[in-house]
C-alpha positions in Angstrom: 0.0 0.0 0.0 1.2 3.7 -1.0 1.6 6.4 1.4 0.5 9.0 0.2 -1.7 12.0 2.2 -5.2 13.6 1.3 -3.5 16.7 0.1 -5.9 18.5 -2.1 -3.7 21.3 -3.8 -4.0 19.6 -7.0 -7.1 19.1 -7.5 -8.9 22.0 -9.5 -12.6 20.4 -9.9 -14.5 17.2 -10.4 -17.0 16.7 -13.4 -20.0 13.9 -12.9 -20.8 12.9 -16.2 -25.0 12.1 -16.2 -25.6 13.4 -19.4 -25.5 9.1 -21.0 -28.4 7.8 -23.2 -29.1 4.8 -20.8 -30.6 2.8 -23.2 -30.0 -0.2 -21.2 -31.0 0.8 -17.9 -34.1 2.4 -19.3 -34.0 5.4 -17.0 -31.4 8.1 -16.5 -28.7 6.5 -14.3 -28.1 9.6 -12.5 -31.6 9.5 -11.5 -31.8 6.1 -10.0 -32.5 5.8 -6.8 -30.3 3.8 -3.9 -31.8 1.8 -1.4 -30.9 4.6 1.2 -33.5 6.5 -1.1 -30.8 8.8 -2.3 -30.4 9.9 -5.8 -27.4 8.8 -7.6 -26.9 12.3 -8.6 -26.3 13.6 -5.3 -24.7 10.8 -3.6 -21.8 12.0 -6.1 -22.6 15.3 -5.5 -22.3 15.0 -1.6 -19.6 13.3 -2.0 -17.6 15.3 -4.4 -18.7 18.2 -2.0 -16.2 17.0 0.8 -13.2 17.6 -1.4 -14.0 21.3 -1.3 -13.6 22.4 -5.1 -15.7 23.2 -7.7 -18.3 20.3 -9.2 -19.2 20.7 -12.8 -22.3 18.2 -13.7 -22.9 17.8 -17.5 -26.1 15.8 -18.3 -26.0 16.5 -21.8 -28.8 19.5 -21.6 -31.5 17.3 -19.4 -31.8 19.8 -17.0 -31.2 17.7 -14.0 -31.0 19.1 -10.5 -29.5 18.1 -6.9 -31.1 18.5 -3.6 -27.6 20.0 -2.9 -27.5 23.0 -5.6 -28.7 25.7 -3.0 -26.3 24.3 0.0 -23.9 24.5 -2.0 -23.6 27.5 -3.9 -22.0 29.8 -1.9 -19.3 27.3 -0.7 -15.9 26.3 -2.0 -18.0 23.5 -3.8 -19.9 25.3 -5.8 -21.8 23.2 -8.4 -21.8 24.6 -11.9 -24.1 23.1 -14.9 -22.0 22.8 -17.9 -22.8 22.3 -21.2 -21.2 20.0 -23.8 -18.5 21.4 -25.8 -20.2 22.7 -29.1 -23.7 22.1 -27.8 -26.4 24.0 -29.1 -26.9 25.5 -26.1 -29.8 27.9 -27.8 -31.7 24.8 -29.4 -35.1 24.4 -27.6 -35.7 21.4 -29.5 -36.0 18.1 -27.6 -35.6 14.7 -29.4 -37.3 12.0 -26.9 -34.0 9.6 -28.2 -31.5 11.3 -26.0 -28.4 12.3 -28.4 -24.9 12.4 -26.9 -21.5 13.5 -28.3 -19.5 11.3 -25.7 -18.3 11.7 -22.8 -15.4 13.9 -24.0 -17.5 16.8 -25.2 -18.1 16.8 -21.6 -14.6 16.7 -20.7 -13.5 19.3 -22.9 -16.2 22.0 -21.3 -15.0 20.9 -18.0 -11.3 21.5 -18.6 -12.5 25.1 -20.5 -14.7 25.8 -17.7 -11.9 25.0 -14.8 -9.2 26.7 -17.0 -11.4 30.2 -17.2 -12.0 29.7 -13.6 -8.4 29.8 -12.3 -8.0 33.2 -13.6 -10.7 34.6 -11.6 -10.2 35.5 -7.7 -13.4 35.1 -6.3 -13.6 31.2 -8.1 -13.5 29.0 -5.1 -10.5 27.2 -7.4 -7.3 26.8 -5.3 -5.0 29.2 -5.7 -2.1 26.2 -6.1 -0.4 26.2 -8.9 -0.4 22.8 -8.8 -3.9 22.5 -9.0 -3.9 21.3 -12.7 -6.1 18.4 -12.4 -9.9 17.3 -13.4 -11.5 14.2 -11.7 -13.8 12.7 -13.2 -16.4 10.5 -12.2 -19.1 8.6 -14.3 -23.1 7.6 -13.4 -22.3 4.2 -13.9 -20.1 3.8 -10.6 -20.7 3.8 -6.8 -17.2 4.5 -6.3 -17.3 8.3 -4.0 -14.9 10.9 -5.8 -13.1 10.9 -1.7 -12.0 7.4 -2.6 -11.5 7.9 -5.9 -9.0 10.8 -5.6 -7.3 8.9 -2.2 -6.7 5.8 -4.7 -5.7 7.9 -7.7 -3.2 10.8 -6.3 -0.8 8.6 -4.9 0.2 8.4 -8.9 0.8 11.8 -9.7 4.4 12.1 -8.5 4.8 8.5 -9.9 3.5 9.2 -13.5 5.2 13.0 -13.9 5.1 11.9 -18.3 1.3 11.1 -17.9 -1.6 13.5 -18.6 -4.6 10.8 -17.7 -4.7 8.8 -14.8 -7.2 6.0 -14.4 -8.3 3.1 -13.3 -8.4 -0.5 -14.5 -9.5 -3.9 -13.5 -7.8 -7.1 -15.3 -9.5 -6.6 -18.3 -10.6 -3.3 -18.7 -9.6 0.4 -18.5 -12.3 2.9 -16.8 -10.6 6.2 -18.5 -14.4 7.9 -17.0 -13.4 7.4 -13.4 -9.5 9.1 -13.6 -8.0 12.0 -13.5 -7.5 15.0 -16.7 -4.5 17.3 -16.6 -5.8 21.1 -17.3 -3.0 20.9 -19.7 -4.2 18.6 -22.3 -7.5 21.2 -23.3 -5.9 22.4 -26.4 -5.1 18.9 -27.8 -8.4 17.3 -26.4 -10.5 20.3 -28.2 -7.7 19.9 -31.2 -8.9 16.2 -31.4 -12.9 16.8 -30.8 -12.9 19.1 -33.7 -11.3 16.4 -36.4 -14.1 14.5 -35.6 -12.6 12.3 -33.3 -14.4 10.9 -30.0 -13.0 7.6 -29.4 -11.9 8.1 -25.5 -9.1 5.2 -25.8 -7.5 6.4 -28.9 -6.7 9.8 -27.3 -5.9 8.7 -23.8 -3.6 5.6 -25.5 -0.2 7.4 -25.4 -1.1 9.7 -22.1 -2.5 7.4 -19.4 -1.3 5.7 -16.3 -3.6 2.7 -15.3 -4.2 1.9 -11.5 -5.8 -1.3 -10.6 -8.5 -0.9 -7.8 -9.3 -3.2 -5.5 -11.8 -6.4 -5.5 -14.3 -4.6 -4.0 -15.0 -2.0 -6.5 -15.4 -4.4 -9.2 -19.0 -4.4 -8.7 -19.5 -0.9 -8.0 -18.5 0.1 -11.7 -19.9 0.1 -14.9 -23.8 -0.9 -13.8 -25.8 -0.7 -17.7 -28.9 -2.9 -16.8 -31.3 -2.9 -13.5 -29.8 -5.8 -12.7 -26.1 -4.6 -12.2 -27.4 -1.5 -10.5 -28.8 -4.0 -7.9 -25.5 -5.9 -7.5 -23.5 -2.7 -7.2 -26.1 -1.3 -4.3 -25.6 -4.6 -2.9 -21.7 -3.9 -2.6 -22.0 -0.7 -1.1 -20.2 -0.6 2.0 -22.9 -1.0 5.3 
C-alpha cells in the first residue's frame, strides 16, 4: 500500500458525467434511486462536495437538479451546470432519443470551464499552482470521488510523463473514473474538432492505469437494473 496523504492542492474540480443515453437501464442512471433512497446524482454530489472544489455536472442539456444545488452554492464546492462542448446550447428542440456526443464533449467543457475559472479570484479554485487536475467520475459507478481521488493521487508524483490517470481492472480500462490534466485542453478540443471521440484512442499514449481493489469491481460500470442492484448490494454498510 502507497503512502501518500489527502492533500488536495492539485485538484482543480471534479465533473460527474449524467448526461449518458441509458438505453440499457431504461432510465437516467443519474436518476436512480439507492436503497438509502438517495439519488445517484447527489450521492456524487455529496460526496464530491467534501473535497472542497468546484463540481461541474454535465447531463448533456437534461436539465437535472440536486437537492444539494442551493447548499452548495456559496461554498468552495460550488456546483456549476456545464454544457457540452459545441452544444447548441440555444436549441429548444427536444428529441425523446437522448443524443450524446461522448463523454469527451463533456470533458472538454469541463477542462474550458476550470481553465477560465483559475484566472478569476473570487472562483472558489485553489489558488495552487499545482492545481492542474480534473477528476472525473461517471453515473455508472458507486465509487465516491473521496476514494477515488485517495486511490488515484498517490500516482501523480509516480506518473510525472502522464496526462490521464485511471483506473483499471484485469480486463478493462475505466478512463471515465481518472484523473484530466488542465493541460491537455488544447489537444483534447484539437482532437474533438477532427471528428474524433474515441476516448481510448486519445488517452492511449497519455494514461497511467491503476488497478483498484476487489471490492470495487461491482460498483463500476452498472448498464442494466440488474447490475445497479448488484452494485447497491456492494455498497459498503
Amino acid at each position: 500500500m502507497k503512502n501518500c496523504s489527502n492533500n488536495l492542492d492539485g485538484l482543480a474540480g471534479v465533473i460527474i458525467l449524467a448526461g449518458g443515453a441509458s438505453r440499457r437501464m431504461g432510465t437516467a442512471k443519474a436518476m436512480l434511486t439507492l436503497p438509502s433512497g438517495e439519488q445517484l446524482l447527489d450521492y456524487h454530489v455529496r460526496h464530491a462536495s467534501k473535497l472542497q472544489i468546484p463540481i461541474l455536472v454535465a447531463d448533456n442539456g437534461r436539465g437535472f437538479q440536486t437537492g444539494l444545488d442551493v447548499h452548495l452554492e456559496k461554498t468552495n464546492s460550488p456546483i456549476i451546470h456545464i454544457a457540452d462542448y459545441g452544444a447548441d446550447v440555444d436549441s429548444n428542440e427536444h428529441d425523446a432519443r437522448v443524443k450524446t456526443g461522448g463523454a469527451f464533449v463533456a470533458i472538454e467543457s469541463a477542462l474550458q470551464t476550470l481553465n477560465g475559472l483559475s484566472s478569476l479570484n473570487d472562483s472558489g479554485v485553489s489558488k495552487n499552482v499545482q492545481a492542474s487536475w480534473l477528476l472525473v467520475i461517471s453515473c455508472d459507478s458507486l465509487i465516491p470521488a473521496t476514494d477515488l481521488w485517495q486511490k488515484l493521487q498517490c500516482e501523480i508524483s509516480l506518473a510525472a510523463d502522464k496526462k490521464v490517470i485511471c483506473l483499471k481492472d484485469d480486463g478493462h480500462l475505466y478512463p471515465l473514473l481518472g484523473l484530466y490534466q488542465l493541460s491537455i485542453e488544447p489537444d483534447l478540443k484539437a482532437y474533438i474538432d477532427s471528428g474524433q471521440r474515441r476516448v481510448m484512442r486519445f488517452i492511449q499514449p497519455l494514461v497511467q492505469a491503476v488497478p483498484f481493489s476487489k471490492e470495487w469491481q461491482n460498483l463500476t460500470n452498472f448498464n442494466t437494473p440488474e447490475d445497479f442492484k448488484r452494485a447497491c448490494a456492494d455498497l459498503p454498510k
